[in-house]
N, C-alpha and C positions, 0 to 999 in steps of 0.2 A: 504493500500500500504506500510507503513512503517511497519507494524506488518510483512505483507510478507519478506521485503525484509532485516529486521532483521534478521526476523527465518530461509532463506536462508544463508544468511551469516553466520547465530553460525551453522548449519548442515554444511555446506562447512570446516567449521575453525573445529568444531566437528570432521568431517572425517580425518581430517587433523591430529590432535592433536593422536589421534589410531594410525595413518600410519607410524606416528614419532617413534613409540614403535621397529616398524622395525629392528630399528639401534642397541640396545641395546639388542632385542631376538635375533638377528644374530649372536651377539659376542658372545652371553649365550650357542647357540647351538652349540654343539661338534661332528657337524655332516658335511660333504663335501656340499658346495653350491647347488648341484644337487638333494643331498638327501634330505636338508632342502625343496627345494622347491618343489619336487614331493609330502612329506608330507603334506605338507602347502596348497595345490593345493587340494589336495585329501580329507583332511579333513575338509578344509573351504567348498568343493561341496556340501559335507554332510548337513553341518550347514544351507547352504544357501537352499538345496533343502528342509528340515524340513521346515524353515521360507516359502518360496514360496509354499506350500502344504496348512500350517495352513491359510494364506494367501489368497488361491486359485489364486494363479500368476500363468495363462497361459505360459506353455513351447511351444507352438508354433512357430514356425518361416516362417513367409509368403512366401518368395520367394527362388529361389537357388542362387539369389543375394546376400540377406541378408547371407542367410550362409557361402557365402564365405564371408562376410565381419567378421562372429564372428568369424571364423576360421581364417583371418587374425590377427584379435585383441585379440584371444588368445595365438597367435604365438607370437607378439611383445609383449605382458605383458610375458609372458614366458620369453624370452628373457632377456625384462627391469629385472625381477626379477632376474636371474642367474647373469648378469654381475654384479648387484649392490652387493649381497650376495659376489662376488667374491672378489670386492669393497671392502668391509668391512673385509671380511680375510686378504688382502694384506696390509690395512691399519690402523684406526680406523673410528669408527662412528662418529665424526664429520669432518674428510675428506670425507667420501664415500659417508657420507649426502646433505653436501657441493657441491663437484663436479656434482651429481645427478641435481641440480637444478640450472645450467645453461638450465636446460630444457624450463623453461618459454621464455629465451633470441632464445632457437632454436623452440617456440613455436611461439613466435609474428611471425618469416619471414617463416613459413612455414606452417600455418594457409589461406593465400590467395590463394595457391595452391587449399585448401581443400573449400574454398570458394569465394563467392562474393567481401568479405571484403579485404576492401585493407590496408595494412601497415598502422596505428596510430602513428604519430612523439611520440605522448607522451609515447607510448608503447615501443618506441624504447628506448627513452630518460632514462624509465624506466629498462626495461632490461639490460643496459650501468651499471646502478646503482647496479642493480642487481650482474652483474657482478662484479662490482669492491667490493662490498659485499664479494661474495665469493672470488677473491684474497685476502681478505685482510685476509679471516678466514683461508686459507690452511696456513698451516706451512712453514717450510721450509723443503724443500726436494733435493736430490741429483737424477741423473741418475742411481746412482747404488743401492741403494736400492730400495724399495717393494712401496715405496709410488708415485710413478710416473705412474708405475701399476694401483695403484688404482684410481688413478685420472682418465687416461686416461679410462678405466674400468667404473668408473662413469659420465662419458662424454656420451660414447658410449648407458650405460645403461639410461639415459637421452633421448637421441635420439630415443631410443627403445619405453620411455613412450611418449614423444609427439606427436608420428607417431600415438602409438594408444587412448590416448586421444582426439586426430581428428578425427580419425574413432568412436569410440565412440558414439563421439559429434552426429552422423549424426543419429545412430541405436537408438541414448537414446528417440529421437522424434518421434520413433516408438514402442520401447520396455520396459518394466520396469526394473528400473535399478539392482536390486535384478536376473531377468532373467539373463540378461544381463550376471552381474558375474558369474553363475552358469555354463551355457556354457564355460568361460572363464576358469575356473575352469579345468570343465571335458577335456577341449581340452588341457592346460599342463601338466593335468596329463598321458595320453594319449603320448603326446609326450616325456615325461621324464619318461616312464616305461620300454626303454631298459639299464634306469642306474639301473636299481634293479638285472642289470647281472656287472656291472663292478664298480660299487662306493661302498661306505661301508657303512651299514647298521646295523652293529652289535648292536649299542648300542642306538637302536633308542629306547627303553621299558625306559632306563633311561632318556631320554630327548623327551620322549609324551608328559609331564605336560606343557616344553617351546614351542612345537610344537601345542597342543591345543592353547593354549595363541597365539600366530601368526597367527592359523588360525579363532580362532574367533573374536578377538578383532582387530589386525589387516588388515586383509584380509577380513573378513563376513562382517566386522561391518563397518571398515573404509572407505576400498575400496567400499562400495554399498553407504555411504554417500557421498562419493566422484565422482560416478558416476552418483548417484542424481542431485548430485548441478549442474550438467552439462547440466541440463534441464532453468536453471535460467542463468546462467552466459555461457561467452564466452570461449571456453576451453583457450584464454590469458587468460582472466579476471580470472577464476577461479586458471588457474597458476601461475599469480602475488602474487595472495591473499594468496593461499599454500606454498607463499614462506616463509613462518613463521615456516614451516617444520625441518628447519636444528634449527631455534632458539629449538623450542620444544625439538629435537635430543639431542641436547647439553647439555640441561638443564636436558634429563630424563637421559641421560648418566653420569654426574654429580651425579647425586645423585645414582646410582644405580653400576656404575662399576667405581667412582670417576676418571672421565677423567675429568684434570682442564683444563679448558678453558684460554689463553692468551689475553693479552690486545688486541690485535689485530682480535682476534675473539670477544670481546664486539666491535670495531669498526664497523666490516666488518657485524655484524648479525643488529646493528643498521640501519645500512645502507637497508638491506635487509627489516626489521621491517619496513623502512621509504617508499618503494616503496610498503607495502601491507595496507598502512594506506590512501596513496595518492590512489590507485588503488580501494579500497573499497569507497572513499569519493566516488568517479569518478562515479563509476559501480552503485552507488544508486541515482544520479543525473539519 
């Protein structure tokens, strides 16, 4: 049982730690939010359908229920991904990151909806914390600049992942989560192929290398771990626990496009660190 519920939590924090790369191949890529992710979308299909092949992972999908649910939950990962990309142009990577993960706080009250489960005080108590976390790490910003944009962009793009890491939750206890993604895949790429008549695309040959990297490590790898651990954990619990996401963000940002971090961002990521330590105690009792 502890062996298990270990090697659940380093795969969870695993997926996590890929997912965080996000922030930093964003800024790298010199290509419009649309076109990053059509790519991203396109090429992760690929990778994921090799692995599901060598694997022999059933592409079947049982009912016309179920398909409407992947084709919803390819629609809001779609989504989540373009607003957050948009996120991160408008702003930087440890704002876009940041703001994104108010998602746990819109995860806990809108989780009861999708289940039995009713509200946990300490969940809330937590997500509070969470929250005053991310205040404390956004900078300061005005009304008239790009950064308020971004915020609200990252709110919105939050919104977009909760809804579908609740749907998820439901199809992961029927389907493998490698499946899963691959549909996910093919249904935004699909819906982002009429930006290949009106976004720019010119200088995608020079930035495939950043766009492989997003789609395998990223997206293949990250996101199939991440929709993994969804079979162990509560899509809260596992969203508290991911909240260590912006820490990772900052940290690979730091070292790779030297964004320094203010004091107030060591306050505010502590704080955050401190609800994914309390959440894992919790989740393994």
């Amino acid at each position: 049982m502890q062996k298990n519920y270990t090697k659940n939590l380093s795969v969870l924090l695993l997926g996590t730690l890929f997912i965080s790369t996000s922030g930093v191949l964003g800024r790298y890529i010199a290509m419009p939010a649309e076109a990053i992710i059509l790519c991203r979308a396109f090429l992760a299909a690929i990778f994921i359908y090799i692995f599901c092949r060598v694997q022999k992972i059933s592409f079947k999908i049982n009912s016309a229920k179920d398909k409407r649910s992947f084709l919803m939950g390819g629609f809001l990962m779609g989504a989540h991904w373009v607003t957050y990309f948009y996120a991160l142009k408008l702003s930087n990577v440890a704002l876009a990151m940041l703001s994104i993960y108010t998602y746990p706080i819109i995860t806990v009250f809108i989780e009861p909806f999708f289940s039995k489960k009713k509200v946990d005080r300490i969940h809330i108590l937590m997500a509070i914390l969470v929250l005053v976390g991310v205040y404390n790490l956004i900078p300061e910003f005005s009304i008239e600049n790009t950064y308020l944009q971004g915020i609200l962009l990252g709110i919105l793009s939050a919104f977009f992942y909760a809804l579908r890491n609740l749907m998820v939750k439901e199809d992961v206890k029927k389907y493998n989560g490698s499946m899963l993604m691959f549909y996910q895949m093919v249904i935004i790429s699909v819906l982002l192929l009429p930006t290949l008549f009106f976004s720019d695309y010119s200088n995608i040959e020079s930035q495939l290398p950043w766009l492989l990297l997003v789609a395998l490590l990223t997206t293949a790898i990250g996101h199939t771990l991440m929709v993994n651990s969804l079979q162990y954990f509560s899509a809260t619990t596992a969203s508290i626990i991911s909240s260590v996401q912006p820490i990772f963000g900052i940290i690979i940002a730091f070292i790779f496009v030297n964004e320094i971090p203010s004091s107030s961002t060591f306050i505010g990521g502590s704080l955050i660190l401190l609800t994914v330590i309390i959440e894992s105690v919790r989740s393994k009792k």
